[in-house]
N, C-alpha and C positions, 0 to 999 in steps of 0.2 A: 383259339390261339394255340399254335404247336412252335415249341423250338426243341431242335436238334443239333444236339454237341458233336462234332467228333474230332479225330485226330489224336486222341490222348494214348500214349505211350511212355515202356520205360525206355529214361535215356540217362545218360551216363551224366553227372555232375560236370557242369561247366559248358552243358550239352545247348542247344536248340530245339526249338520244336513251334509246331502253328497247331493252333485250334481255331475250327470253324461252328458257325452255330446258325444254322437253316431256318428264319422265322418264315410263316405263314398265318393267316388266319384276322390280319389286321392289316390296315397301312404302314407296313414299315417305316416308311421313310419320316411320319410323321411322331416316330417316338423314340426317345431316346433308349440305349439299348447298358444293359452292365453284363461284365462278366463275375460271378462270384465263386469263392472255392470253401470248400471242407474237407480238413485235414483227420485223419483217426482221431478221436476223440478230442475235437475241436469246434467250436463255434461256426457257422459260415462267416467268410469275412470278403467283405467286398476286397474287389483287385481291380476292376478300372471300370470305364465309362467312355461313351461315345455320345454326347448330343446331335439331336439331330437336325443342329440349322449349326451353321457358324463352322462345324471344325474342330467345336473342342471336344478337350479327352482329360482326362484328370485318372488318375492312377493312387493305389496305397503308396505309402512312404516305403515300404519293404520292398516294389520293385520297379520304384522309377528310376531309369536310365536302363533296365534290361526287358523292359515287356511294352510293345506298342499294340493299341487297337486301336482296328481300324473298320472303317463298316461302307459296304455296297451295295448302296440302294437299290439298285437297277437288278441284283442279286437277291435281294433281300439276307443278308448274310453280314454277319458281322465275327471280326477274325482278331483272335488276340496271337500275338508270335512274342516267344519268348526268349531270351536269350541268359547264356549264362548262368544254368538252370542249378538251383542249392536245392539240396535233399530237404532243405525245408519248404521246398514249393510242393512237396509230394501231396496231393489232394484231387479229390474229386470236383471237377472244373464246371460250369456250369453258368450258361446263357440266362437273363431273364430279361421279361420289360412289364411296366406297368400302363394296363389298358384297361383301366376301371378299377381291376385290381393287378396283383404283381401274379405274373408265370413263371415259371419255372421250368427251362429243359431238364430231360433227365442225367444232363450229367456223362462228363469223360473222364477216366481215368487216366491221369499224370504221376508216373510214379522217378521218382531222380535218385538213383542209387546208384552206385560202383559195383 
């Protein structure tokens, strides 16, 4: 199993930006996929979710109404876009899924600062 983050840049508070994450190495389509991030001396903490039958998506509380993902099977690629970006999203972003046990991409850096 490999996943690959990118897209991670600094962008200016209030900014936009998409991150993408490249899985391989499994049936995609039949696993559900997270995005999770960590902040400088912070926990990781989940930020959303994509299942992978139905549609649904479930997000933290801290950025629902500004962050959608989304995932392309046929891609194997699952995309978080962000909007409306707080200096407190500043973290290192990061794909995972659980296929026996959980993977872990290496990780984008998003940094929101003026």
């Amino acid at each position: 199993v490999q996943l690959v983050a990118s897209g991670g840049v600094l962008v200016r508070p209030g900014g936009s930006l998409g991150l993408s994450c490249t899985a391989s190495g499994f049936t995609f389509r039949n696993y559900p996929m997270r995005w999770y991030r960590q902040a400088p001396g912070k926990e990781r903490e989940w930020v959303a979710g994509a299942e992978n039958t139905g549609g649904v998506t479930t997000y933290t509380d801290s950025v629902k109404g500004r962050v959608t993902i989304h995932r392309d099977n046929a891609k194997s690629k699952v995309y978080l876009q962000m909007n409306s970006l707080k200096p407190e999203d500043t973290a290192v972003y990061c794909c995972c899924v659980l296929v026996g046990q959980r993977y872990w991409g290496q990780g984008t850096q998003v940094t929101v600062s003026s």
